[in-house]
C-alpha positions as CSV (number, residue, x, y, z in Angstrom):
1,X,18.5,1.2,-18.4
2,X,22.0,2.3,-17.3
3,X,23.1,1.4,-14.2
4,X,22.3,4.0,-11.4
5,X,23.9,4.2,-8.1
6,X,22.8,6.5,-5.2
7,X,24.4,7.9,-1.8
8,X,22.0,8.9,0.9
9,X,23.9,10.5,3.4
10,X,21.1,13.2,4.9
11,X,20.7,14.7,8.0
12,X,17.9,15.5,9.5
13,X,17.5,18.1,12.6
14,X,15.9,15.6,14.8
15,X,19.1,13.4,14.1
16,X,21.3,11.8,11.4
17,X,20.6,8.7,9.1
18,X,22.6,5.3,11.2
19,X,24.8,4.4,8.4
20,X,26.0,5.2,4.4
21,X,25.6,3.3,1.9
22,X,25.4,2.8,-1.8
23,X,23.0,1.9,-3.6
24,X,22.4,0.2,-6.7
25,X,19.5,-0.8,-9.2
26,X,21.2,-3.1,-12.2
27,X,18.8,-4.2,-14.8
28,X,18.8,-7.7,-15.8
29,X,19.1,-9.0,-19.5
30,X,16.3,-10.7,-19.3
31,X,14.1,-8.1,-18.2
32,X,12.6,-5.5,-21.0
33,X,14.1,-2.1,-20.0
34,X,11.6,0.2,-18.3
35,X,9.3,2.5,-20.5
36,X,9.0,6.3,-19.6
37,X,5.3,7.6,-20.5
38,X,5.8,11.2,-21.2
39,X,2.3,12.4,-20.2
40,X,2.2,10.2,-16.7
41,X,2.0,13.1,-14.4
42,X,-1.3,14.1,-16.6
43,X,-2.9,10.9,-16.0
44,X,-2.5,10.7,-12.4
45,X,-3.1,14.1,-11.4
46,X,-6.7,13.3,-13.0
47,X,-9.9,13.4,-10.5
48,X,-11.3,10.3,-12.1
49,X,-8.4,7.8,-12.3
50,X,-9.2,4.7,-9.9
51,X,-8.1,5.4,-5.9
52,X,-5.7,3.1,-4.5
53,X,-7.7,2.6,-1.1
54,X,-11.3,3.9,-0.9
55,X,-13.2,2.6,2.8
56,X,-14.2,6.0,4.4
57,X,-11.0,8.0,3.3
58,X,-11.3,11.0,1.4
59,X,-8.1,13.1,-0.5
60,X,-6.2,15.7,0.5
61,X,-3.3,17.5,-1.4
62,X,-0.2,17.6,0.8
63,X,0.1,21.5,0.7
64,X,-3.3,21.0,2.2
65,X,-1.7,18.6,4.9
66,X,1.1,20.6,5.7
67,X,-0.5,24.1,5.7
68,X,-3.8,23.5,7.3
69,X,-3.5,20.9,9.6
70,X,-2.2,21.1,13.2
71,X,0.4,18.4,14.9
72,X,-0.8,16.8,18.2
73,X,2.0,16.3,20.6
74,X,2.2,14.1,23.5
75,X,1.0,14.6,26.9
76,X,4.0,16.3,27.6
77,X,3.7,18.6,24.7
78,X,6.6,16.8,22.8
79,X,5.8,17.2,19.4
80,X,4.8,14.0,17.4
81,X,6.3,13.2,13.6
82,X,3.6,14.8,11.4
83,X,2.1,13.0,8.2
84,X,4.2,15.4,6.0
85,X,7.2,14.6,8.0
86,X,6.7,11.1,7.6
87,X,6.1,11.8,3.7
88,X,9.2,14.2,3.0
89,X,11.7,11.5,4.7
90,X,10.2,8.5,3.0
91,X,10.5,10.5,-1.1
92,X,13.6,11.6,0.1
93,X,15.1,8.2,0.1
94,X,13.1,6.7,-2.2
95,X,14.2,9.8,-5.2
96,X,18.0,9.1,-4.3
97,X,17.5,5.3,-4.2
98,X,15.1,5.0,-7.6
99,X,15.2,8.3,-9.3
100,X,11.9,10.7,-9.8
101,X,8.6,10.4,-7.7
102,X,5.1,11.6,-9.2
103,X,3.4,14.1,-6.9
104,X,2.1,12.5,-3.9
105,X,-1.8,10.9,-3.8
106,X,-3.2,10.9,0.1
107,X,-5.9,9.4,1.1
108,X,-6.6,10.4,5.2
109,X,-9.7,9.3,7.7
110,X,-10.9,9.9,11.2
111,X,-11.0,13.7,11.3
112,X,-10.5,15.2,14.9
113,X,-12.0,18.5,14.3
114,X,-11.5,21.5,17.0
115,X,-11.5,25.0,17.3
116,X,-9.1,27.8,18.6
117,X,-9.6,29.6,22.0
118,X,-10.9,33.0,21.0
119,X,-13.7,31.0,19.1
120,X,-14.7,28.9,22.0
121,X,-18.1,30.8,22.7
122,X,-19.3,31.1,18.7
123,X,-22.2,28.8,17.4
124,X,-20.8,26.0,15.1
125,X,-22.3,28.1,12.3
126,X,-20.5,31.1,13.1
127,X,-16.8,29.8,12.6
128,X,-15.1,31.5,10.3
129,X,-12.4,28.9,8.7
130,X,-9.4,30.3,10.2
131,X,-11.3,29.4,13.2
132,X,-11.2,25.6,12.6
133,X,-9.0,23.4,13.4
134,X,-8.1,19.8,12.2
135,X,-5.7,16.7,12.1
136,X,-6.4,13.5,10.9
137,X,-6.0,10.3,12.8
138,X,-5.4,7.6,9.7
139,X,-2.9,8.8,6.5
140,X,-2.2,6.0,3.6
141,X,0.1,7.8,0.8
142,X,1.7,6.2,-2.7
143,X,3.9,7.8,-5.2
144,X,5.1,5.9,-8.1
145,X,8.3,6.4,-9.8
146,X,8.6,8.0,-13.0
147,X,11.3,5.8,-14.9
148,X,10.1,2.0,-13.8
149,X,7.6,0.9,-15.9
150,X,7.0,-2.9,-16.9
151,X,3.5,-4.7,-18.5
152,X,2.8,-7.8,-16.5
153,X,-0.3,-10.1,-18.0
154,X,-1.6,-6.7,-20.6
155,X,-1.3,-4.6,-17.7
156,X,0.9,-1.4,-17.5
157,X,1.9,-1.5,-13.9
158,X,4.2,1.2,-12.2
159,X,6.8,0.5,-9.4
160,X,5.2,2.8,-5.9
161,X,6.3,3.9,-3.2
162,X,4.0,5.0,0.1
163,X,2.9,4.4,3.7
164,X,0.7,4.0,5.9
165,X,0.2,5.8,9.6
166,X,-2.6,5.9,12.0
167,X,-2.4,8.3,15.4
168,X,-4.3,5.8,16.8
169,X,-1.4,3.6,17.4
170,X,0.6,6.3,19.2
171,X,0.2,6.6,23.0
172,X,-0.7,10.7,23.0
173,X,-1.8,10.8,26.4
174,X,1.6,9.6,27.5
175,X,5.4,10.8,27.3
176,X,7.4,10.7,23.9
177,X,7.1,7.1,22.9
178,X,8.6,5.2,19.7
179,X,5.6,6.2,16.8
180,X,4.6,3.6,14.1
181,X,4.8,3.9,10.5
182,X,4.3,1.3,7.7
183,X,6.6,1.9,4.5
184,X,6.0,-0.3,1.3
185,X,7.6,-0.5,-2.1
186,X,5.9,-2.7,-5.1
187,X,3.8,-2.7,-8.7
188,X,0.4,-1.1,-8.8
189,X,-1.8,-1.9,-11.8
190,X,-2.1,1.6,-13.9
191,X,-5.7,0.6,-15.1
192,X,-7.1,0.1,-11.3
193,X,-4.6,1.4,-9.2
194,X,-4.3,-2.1,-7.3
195,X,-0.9,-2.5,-5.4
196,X,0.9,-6.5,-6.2
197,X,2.6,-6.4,-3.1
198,X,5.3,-8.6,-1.8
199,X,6.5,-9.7,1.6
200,X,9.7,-8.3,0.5
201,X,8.2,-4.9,-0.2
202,X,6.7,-4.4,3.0
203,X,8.2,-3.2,6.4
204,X,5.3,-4.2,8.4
205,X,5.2,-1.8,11.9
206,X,8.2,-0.1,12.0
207,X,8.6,1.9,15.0
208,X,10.7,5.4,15.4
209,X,11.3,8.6,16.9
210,X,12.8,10.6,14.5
211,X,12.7,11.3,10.9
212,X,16.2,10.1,10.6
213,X,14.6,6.5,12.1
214,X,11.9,6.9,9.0
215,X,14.6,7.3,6.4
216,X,17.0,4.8,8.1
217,X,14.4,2.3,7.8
218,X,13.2,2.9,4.4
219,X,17.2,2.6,2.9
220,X,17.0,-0.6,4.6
221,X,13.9,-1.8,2.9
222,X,14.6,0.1,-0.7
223,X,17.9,-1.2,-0.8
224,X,16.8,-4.7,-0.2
225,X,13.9,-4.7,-2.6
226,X,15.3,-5.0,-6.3
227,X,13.0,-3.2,-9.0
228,X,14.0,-6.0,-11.5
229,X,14.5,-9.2,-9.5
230,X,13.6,-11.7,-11.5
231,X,12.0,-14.3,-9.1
232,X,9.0,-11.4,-8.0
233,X,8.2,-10.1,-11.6
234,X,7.8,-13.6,-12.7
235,X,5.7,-14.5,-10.3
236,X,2.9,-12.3,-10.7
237,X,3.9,-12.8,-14.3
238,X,3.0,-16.6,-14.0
239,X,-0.2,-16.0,-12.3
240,X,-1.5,-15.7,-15.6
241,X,-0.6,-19.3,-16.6
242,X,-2.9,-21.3,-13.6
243,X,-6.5,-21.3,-14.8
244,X,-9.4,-21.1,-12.6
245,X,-13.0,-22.9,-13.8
246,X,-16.3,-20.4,-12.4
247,X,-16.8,-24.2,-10.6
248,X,-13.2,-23.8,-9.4
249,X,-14.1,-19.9,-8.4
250,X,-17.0,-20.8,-6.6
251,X,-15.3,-23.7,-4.7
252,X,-12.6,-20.5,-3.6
253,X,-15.6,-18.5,-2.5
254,X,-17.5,-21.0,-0.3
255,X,-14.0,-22.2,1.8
256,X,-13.6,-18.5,1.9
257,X,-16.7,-18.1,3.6
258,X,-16.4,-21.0,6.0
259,X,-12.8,-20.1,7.0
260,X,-14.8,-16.7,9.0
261,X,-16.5,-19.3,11.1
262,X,-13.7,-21.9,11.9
263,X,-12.4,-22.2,15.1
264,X,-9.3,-20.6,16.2
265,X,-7.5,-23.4,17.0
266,X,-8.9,-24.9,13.5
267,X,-7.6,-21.5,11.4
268,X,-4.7,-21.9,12.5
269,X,-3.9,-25.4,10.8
270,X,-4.8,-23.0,7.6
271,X,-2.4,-20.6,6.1
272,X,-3.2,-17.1,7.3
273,X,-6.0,-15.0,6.1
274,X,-7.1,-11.1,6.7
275,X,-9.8,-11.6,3.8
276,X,-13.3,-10.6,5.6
277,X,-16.4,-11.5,4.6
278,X,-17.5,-7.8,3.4
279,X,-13.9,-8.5,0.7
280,X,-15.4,-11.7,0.0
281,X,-18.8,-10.6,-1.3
282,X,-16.6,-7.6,-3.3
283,X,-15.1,-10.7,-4.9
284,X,-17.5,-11.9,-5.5
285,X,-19.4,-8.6,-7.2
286,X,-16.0,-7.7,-9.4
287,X,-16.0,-11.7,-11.2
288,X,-19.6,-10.4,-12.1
289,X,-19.5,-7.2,-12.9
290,X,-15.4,-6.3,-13.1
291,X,-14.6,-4.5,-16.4
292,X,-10.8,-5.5,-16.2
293,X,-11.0,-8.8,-14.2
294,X,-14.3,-10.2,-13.8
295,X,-16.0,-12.6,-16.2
296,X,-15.9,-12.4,-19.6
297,X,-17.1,-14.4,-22.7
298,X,-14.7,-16.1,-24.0
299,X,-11.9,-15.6,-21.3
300,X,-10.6,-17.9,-18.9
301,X,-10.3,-16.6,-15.5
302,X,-6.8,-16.9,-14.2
303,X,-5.0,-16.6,-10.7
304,X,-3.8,-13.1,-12.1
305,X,-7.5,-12.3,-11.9
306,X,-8.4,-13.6,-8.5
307,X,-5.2,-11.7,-7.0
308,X,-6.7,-8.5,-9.1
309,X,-10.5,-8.7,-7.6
310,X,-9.0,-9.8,-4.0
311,X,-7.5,-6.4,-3.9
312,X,-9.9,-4.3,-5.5
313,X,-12.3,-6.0,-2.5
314,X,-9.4,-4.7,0.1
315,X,-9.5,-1.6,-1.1
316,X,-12.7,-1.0,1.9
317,X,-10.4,-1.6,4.0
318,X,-9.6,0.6,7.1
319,X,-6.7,2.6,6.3
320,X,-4.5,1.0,9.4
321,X,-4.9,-2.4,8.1
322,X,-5.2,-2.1,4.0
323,X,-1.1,-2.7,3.8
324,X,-1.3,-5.9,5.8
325,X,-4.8,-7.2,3.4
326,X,-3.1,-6.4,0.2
327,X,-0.4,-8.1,0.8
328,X,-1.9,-11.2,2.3
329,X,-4.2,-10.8,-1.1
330,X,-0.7,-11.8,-2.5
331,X,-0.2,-15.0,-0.7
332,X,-3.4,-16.0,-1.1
333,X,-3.0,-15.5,-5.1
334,X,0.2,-17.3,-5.1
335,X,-0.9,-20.1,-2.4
336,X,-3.8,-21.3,-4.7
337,X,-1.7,-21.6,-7.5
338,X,0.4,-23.7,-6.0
339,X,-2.4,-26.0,-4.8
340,X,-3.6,-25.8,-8.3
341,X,-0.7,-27.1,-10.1
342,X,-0.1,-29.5,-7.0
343,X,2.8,-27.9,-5.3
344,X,0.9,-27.2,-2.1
345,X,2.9,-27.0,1.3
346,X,1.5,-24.5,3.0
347,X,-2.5,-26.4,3.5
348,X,-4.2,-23.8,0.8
349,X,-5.6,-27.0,-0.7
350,X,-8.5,-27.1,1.8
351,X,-9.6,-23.9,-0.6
352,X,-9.8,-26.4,-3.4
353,X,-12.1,-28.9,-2.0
């Protein structure tokens, strides 16, 4: 892949981007060059292809988001960033920094559902659609880039893009405060739509109160995440190499059971973990009955599976906290392989035993 450098220099009406930079994505040697799959678009835009989050969300196009959907303000009547808005200024970035996006998959929850003034008297029944009106509390969004594709363990995996934002968060009933996003950038697994994200990939709460903040904050985290760094792809690459016996599995399951019950000031002598009970028993459901990572005859189950069914089982997750599972699904994956080939230093041996 030729080298590609980017300028993002946009301004916004709310305000303009902090600083200018340039921005580049060099491939390495060692790393096979990314393959472009003509008929991509096809396959994604498909109503049966695997959902990146599932829980109680439900889709929505973003024409749909933009056209049909009002904007709560603040008490004040200051108008708030809305989901599209958020959208538009994270592609925006994200097209000049990697190239071409695929349409836009959003998932949203928590409907608050209203009405407008002159319909204030009908029956429920009575409303007439243009009647109703609607925003939704929880957004989670991905996009994956159309030139930066890699196999990792048999897997055709795509480099994404998204975010996450929940209302919730936001003080409405006050004055214009800073609002809080969540912006990632990693691989997600074609065949299941799981997300391999890295610490490095993930902004965590940002908080902003413009557009220009979103996009200033997502240069910052594109521009620090390289597509090809070797360390990250051969990481999840390696996962693949660290075996785990069904004894082994089992061993994983129990700790991961226990570790709900520990006291606090017990937990937190262990490494970090957002993996509940409910994603444990989805754990332990996929090694059964997984058709791309579970058991199989004459396999051998490997780290790369455990970090596959650990994020299949966040998946159930609340929209406002998926982000922060999946990639603590990551560690976790990592973590045991360590303690597996005895290069523990972070405690994830008490999984083991």
């Amino acid at each position: 892949m030729k080298e590609k450098t980017s300028k993002v220099t946009d301004s916004l009406i709310m305000g303009e981007v902090a600083s200018e930079k340039e921005l580049s994505i060099r491939n390495n040697e060692d790393i096979t060059d990314a393959e472009i799959i003509e008929d991509d678009d096809k396959f994604w835009a498909e109503e049966n292809h695997p959902n990146f989050i599932e829980s109680n969300t439900s889709a929505i196009s973003l024409e749909e988001l933009t056209t049909k959907n009002i904007i709560p303000t603040f008490s004040d009547n200051t108008l708030t960033i809305s989901h599209q808005n958020f959208i538009g200024a994270v592609t925006k970035v994200a097209e000049q920094v990697f190239g071409g996006l695929t349409p836009v998959e959003c998932r949203v929850s928590h409907p608050i559902i209203g009405r407008i003034p002159s319909a204030q008297h009908k029956k429920a029944s009575e409303l007439r659609e243009d009647e109703k009106t609607v925003f939704y509390q929880r957004l989670a969004w991905v996009a994956h880039v159309k030139n930066l594709t890699r196999t990792i363990n048999n897997q055709t995996v795509h480099l994404c893009i998204g975010g996450v934002r929940s209302y919730s968060e936001d003080k409405l009933y006050r004055t214009q405060t800073a609002m809080k996003f969540k912006i990632f950038v990693g691989w997600k697994v074609r065949v299941c739509s799981n997300l391999c994200l890295t610490c490095d990939g993930f902004s965590g709460t940002i908080e902003c109160m413009t557009e220009a903040d979103i996009m200033q904050k997502a240069l910052e985290l594109f521009s620090g995440f390289n597509p090809h760094k070797e360390e990250t792809l051969r990481l999840l690459e390696n996962l693949r190499n660290t075996e785990i016996s069904e004894e082994l599995f089992c061993k994983i399951i129990g700790r991961l059971r226990l570790y709900q019950f520990l006291p606090v000031n017990e937990q937190r002598t262990l490494p970090s973990l957002e993996i509940g009970d409910q994603a444990v028993n989805a754990m332990v459901k996929g090694y059964v009955s997984n058709p791309n990572f579970g058991k199989k005859e004459g396999e051998i189950l490997t780290c790369w599976n455990l970090l596959q069914l650990a994020n299949e089982a966040v998946k159930g997750s609340y929209i406002d906290t998926w982000l922060d599972r999946n990639q603590n699904c990551t560690d976790f994956a990592l973590g045991i392989q360590k303690a597996i080939e005895g290069n523990d230093t972070e405690g994830y041996s008490w999984f083991l035993h």
